[in-house]
The first five atom37 places (N, CA, C, CB, O) and aatype in JSON, in Angstrom:
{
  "aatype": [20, 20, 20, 20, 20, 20, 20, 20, 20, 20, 20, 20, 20, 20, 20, 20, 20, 20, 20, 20, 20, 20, 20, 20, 20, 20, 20, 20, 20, 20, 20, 20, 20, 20, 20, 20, 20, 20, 20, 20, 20, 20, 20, 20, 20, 20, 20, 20, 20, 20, 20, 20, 20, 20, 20, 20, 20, 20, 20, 20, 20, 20, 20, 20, 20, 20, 20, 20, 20, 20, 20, 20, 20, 20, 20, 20, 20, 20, 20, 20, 20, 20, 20, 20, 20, 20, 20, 20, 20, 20],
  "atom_mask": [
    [1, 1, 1, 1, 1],
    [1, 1, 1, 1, 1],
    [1, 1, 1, 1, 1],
    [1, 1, 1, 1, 1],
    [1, 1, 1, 1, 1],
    [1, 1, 1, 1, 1],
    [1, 1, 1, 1, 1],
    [1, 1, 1, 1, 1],
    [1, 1, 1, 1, 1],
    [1, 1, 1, 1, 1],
    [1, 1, 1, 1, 1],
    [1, 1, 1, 1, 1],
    [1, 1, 1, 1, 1],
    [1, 1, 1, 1, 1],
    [1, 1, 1, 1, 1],
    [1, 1, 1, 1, 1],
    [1, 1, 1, 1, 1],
    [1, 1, 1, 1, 1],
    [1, 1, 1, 1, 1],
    [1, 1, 1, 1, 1],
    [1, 1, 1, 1, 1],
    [1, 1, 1, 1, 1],
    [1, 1, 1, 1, 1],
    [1, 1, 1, 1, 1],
    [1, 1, 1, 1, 1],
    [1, 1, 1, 1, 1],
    [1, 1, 1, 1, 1],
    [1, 1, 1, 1, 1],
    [1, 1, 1, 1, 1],
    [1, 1, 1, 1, 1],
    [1, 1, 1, 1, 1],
    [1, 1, 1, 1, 1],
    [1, 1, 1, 1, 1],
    [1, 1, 1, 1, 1],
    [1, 1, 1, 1, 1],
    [1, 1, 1, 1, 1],
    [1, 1, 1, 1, 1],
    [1, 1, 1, 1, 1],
    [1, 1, 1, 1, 1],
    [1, 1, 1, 1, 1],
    [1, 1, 1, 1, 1],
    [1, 1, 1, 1, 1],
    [1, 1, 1, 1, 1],
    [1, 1, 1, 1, 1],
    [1, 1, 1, 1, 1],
    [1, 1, 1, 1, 1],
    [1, 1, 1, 1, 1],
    [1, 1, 1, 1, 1],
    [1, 1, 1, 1, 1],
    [1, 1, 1, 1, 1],
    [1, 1, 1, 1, 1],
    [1, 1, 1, 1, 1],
    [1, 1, 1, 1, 1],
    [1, 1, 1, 1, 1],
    [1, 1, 1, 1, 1],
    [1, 1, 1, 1, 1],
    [1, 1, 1, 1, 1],
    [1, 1, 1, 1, 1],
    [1, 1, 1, 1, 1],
    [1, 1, 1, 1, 1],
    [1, 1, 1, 1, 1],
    [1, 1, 1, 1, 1],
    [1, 1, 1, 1, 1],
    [1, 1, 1, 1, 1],
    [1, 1, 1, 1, 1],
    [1, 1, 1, 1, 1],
    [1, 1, 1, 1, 1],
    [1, 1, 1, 1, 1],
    [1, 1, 1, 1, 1],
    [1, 1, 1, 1, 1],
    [1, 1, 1, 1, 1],
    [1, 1, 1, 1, 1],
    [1, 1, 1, 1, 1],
    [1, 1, 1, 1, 1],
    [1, 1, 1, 1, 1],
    [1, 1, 1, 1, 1],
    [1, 1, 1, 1, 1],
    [1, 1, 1, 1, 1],
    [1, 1, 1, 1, 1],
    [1, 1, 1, 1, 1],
    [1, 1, 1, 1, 1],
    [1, 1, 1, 1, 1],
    [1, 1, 1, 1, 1],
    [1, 1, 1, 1, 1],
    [1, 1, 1, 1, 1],
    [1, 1, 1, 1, 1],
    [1, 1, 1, 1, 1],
    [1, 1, 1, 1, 1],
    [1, 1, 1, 1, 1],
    [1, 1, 1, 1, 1]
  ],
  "atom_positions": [
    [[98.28, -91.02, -125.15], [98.54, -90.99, -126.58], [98.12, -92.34, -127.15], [100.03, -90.68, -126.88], [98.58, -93.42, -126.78]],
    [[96.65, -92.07, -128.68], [96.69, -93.81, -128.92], [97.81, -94.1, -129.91], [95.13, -94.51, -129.65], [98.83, -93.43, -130.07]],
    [[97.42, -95.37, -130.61], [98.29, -95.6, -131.93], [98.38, -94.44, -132.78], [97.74, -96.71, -132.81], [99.42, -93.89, -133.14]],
    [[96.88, -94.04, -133.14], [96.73, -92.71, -134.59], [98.28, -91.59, -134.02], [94.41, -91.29, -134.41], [99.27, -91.3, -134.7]],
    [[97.97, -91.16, -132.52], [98.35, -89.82, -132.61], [99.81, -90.0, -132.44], [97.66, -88.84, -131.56], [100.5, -89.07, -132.84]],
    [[100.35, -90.91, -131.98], [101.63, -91.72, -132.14], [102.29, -91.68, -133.74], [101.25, -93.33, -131.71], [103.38, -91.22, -134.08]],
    [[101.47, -92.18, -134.4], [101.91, -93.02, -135.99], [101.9, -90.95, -136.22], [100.14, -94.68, -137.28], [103.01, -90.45, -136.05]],
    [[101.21, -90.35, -136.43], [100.94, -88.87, -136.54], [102.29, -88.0, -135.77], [99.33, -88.54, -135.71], [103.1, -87.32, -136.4]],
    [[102.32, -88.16, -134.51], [103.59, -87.47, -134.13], [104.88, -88.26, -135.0], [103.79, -87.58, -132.33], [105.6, -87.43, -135.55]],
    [[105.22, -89.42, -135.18], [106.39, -90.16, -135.24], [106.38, -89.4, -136.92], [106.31, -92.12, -134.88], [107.43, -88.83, -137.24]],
    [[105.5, -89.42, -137.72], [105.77, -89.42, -139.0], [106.2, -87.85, -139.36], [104.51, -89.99, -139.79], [107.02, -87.47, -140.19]],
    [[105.45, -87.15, -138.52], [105.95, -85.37, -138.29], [107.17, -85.32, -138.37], [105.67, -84.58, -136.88], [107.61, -84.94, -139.46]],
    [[108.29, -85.7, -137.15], [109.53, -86.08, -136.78], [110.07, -86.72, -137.8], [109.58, -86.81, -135.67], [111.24, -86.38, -137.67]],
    [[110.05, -87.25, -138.54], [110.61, -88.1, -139.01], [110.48, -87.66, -140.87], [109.98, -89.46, -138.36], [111.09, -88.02, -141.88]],
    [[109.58, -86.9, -140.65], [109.45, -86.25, -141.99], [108.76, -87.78, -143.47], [111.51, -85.47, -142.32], [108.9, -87.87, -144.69]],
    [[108.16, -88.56, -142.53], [107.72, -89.82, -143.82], [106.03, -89.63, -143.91], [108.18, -91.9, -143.21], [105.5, -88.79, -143.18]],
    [[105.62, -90.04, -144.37], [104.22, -90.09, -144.66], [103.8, -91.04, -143.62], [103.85, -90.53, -146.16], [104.48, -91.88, -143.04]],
    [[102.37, -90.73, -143.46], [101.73, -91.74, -141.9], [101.44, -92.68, -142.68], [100.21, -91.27, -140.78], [101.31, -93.63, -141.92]],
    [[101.19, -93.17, -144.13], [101.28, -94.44, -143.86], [102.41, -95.26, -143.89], [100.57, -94.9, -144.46], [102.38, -96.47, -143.66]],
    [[103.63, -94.45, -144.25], [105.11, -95.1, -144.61], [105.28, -95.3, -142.78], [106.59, -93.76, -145.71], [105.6, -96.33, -142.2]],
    [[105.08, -94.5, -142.41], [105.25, -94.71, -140.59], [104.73, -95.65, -139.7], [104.75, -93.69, -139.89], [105.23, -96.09, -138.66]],
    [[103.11, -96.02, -140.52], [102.57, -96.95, -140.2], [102.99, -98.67, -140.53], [101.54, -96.52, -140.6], [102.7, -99.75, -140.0]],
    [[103.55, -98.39, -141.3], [103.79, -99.54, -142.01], [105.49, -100.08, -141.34], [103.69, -99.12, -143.83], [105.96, -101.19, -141.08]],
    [[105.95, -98.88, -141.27], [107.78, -99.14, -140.22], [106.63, -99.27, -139.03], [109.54, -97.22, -139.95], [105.96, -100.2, -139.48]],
    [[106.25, -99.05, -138.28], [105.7, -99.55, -136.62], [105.14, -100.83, -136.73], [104.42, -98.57, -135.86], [105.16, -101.56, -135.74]],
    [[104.57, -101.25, -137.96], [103.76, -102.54, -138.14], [104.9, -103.56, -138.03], [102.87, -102.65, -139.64], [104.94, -104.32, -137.07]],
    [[105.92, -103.59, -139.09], [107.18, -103.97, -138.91], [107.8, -103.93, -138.16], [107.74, -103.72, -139.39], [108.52, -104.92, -138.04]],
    [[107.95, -103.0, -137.28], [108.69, -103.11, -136.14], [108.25, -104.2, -135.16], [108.69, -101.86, -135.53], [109.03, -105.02, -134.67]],
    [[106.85, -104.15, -134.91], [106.34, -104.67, -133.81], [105.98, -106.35, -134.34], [105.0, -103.66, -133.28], [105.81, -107.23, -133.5]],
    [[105.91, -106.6, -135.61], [106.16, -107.91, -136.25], [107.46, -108.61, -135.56], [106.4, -107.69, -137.87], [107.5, -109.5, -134.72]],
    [[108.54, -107.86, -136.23], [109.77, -108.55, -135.97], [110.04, -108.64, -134.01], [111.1, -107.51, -136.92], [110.76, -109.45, -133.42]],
    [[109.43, -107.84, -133.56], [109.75, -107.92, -131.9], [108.61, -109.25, -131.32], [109.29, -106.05, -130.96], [108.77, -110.11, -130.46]],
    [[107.71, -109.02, -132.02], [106.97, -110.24, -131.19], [107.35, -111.62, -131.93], [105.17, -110.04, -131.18], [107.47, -112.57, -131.17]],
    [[107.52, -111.85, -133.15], [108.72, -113.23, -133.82], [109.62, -113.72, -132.72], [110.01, -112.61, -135.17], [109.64, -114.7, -131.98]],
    [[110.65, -112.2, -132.99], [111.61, -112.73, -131.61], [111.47, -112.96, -130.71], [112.33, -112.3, -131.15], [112.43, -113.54, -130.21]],
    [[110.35, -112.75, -129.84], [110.09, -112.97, -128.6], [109.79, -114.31, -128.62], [109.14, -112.16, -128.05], [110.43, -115.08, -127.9]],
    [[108.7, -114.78, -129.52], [108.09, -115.71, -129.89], [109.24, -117.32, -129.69], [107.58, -115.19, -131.41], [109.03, -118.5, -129.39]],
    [[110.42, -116.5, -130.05], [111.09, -117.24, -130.02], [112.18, -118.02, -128.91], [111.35, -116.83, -130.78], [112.98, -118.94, -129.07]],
    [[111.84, -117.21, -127.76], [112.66, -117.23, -126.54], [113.56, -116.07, -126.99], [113.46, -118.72, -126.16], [114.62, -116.13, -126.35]],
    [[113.54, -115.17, -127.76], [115.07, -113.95, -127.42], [114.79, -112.73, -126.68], [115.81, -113.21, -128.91], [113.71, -112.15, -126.62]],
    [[115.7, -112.47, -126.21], [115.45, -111.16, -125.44], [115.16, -109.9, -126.21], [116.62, -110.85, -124.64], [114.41, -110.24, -127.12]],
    [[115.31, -109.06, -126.24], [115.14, -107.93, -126.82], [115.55, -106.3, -125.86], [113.65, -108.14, -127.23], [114.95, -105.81, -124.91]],
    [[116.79, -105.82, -126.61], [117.34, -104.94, -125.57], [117.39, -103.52, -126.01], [118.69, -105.37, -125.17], [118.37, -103.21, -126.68]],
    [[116.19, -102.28, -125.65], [116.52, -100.93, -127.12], [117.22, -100.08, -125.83], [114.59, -99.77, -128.26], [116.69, -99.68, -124.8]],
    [[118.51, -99.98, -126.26], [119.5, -99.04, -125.06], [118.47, -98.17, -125.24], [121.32, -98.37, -125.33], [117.74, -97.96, -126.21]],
    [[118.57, -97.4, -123.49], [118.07, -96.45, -123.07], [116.44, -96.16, -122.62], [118.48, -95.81, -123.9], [115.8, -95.39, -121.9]],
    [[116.19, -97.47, -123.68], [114.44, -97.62, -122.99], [114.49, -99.2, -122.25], [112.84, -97.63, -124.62], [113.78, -99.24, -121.24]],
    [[115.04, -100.18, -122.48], [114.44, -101.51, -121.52], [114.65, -102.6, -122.5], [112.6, -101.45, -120.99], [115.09, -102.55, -123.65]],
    [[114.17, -103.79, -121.63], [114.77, -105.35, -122.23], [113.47, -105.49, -121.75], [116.29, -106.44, -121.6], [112.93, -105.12, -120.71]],
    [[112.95, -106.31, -123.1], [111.98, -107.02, -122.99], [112.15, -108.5, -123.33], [111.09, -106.45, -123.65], [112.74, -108.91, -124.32]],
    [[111.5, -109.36, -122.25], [111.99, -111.15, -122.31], [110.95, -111.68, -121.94], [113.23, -111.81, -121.31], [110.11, -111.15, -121.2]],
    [[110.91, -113.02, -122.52], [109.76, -113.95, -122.03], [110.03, -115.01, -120.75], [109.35, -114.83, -123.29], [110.79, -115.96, -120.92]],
    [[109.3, -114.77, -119.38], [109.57, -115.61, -118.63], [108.73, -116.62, -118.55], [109.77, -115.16, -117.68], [107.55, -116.45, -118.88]],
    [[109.22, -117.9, -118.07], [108.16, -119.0, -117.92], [107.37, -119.1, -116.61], [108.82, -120.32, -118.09], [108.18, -119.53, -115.79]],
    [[106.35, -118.93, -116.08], [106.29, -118.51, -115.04], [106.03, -119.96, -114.7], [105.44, -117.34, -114.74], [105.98, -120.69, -115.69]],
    [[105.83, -120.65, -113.31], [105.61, -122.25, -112.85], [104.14, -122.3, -112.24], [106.83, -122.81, -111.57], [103.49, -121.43, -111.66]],
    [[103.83, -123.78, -112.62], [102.6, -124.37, -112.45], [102.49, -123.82, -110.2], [102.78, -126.59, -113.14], [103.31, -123.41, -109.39]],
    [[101.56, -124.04, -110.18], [101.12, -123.38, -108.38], [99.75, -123.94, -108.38], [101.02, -121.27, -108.02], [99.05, -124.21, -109.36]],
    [[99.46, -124.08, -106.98], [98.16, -124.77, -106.3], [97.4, -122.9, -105.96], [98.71, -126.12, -104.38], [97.75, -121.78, -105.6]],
    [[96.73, -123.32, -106.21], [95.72, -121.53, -105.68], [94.3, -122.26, -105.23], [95.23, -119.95, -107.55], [93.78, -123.23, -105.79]],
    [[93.89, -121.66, -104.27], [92.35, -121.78, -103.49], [91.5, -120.83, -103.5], [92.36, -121.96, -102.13], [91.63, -119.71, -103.01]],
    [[90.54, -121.31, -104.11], [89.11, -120.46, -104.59], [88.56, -119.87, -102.3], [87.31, -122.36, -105.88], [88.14, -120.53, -101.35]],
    [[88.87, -118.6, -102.47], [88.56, -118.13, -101.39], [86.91, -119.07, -100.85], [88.54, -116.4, -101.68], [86.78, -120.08, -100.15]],
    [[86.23, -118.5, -101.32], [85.26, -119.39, -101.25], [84.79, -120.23, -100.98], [85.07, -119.57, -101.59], [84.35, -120.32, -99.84]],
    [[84.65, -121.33, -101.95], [84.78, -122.46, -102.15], [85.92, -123.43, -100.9], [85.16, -122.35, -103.61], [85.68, -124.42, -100.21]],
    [[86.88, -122.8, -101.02], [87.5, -123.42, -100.15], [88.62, -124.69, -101.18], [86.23, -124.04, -99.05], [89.47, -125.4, -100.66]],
    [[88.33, -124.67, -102.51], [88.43, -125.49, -103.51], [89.91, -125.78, -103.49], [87.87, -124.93, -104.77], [90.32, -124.84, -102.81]],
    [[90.84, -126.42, -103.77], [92.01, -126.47, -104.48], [91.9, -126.62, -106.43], [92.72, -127.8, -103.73], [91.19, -127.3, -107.17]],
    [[92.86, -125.74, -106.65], [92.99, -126.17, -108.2], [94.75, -125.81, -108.45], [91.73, -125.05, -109.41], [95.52, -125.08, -107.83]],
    [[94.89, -126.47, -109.34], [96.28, -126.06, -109.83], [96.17, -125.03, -111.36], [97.19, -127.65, -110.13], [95.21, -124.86, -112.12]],
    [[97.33, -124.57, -111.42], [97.2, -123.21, -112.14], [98.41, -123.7, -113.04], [97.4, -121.58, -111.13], [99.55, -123.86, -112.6]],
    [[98.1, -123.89, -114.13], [99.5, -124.71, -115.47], [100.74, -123.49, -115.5], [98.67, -124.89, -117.79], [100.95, -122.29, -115.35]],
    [[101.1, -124.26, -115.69], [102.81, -122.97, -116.13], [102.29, -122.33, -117.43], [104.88, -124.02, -116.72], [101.87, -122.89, -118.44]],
    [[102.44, -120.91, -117.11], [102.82, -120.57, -118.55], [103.73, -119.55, -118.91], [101.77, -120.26, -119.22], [104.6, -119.24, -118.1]],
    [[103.63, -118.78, -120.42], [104.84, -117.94, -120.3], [103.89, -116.52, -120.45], [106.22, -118.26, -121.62], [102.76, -116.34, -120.9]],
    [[105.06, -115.44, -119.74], [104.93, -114.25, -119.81], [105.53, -113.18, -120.04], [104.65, -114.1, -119.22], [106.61, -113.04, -119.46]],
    [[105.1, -112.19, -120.85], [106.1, -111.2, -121.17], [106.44, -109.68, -119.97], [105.51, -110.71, -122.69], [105.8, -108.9, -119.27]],
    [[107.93, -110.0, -120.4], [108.11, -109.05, -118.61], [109.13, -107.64, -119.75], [109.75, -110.45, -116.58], [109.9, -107.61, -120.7]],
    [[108.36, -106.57, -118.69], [109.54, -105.62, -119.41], [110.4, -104.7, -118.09], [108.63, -104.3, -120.69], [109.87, -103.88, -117.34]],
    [[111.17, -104.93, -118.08], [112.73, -104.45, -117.39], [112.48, -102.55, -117.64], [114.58, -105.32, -118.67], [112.4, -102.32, -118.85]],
    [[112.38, -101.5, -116.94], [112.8, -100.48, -118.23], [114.15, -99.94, -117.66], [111.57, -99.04, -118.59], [114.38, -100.01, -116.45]],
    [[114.82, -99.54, -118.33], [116.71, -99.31, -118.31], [116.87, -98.12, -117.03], [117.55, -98.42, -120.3], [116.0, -97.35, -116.61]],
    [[117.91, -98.23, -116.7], [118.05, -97.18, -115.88], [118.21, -95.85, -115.89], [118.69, -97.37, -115.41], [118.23, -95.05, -114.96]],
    [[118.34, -95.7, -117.15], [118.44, -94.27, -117.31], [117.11, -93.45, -117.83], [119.56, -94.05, -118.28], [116.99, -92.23, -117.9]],
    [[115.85, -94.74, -118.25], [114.39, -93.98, -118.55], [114.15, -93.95, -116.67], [112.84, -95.2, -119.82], [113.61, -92.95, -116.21]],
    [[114.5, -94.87, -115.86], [114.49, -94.7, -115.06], [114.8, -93.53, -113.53], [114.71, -95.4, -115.39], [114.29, -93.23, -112.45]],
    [[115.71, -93.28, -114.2], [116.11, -91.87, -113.59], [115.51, -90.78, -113.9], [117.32, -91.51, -113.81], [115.46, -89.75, -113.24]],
    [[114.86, -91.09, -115.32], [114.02, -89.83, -115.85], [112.73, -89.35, -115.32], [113.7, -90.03, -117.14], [112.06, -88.33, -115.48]],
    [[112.6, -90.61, -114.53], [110.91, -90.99, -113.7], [110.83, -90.29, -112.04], [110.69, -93.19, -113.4], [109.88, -89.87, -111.37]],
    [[112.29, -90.38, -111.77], [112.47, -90.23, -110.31], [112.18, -88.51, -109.68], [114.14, -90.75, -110.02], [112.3, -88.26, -108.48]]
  ]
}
């Protein structure tokens, strides 16, 4: 499923116009990446917690080469999904 047929199913359901639907998902996904942006977690019961981890600087070797380089810390977004979408999978 892409964005279109998404924004298209959600607005069906929901009985709003696709672009009023488009415009709540635009918003939605504004305010989730802000917060993230910000170090907060983010928790939607029943689907998962999404958080930013910092991951740490590491030495890695170019197979090859034989090289050493170091690899900088940075951050990454990790998503958890809840246990009960989880059970839905099993």
């Amino acid at each position: 499923m892409n964005n279109k047929e998404f924004t298209s199913e959600l607005s069906r359901r929901l009985g709003y116009t696709i672009k009023d639907t488009s415009e709540l998902i635009a918003s939605l996904l504004s305010d989730m990446t802000q917060q993230l942006q910000e170090g907060n977690t983010i928790s939607v019961q029943g689907f998962g917690t999404f958080e930013v981890k910092k991951k740490a600087e590491r030495i890695t070797i170019n197979p090859t080469t034989k090289l050493r380089m170091l690899v900088p810390p940075k951050l990454v977004l990790n998503y958890k999904p809840s246990s009960v979408l989880k059970d839905k999978f099993k």
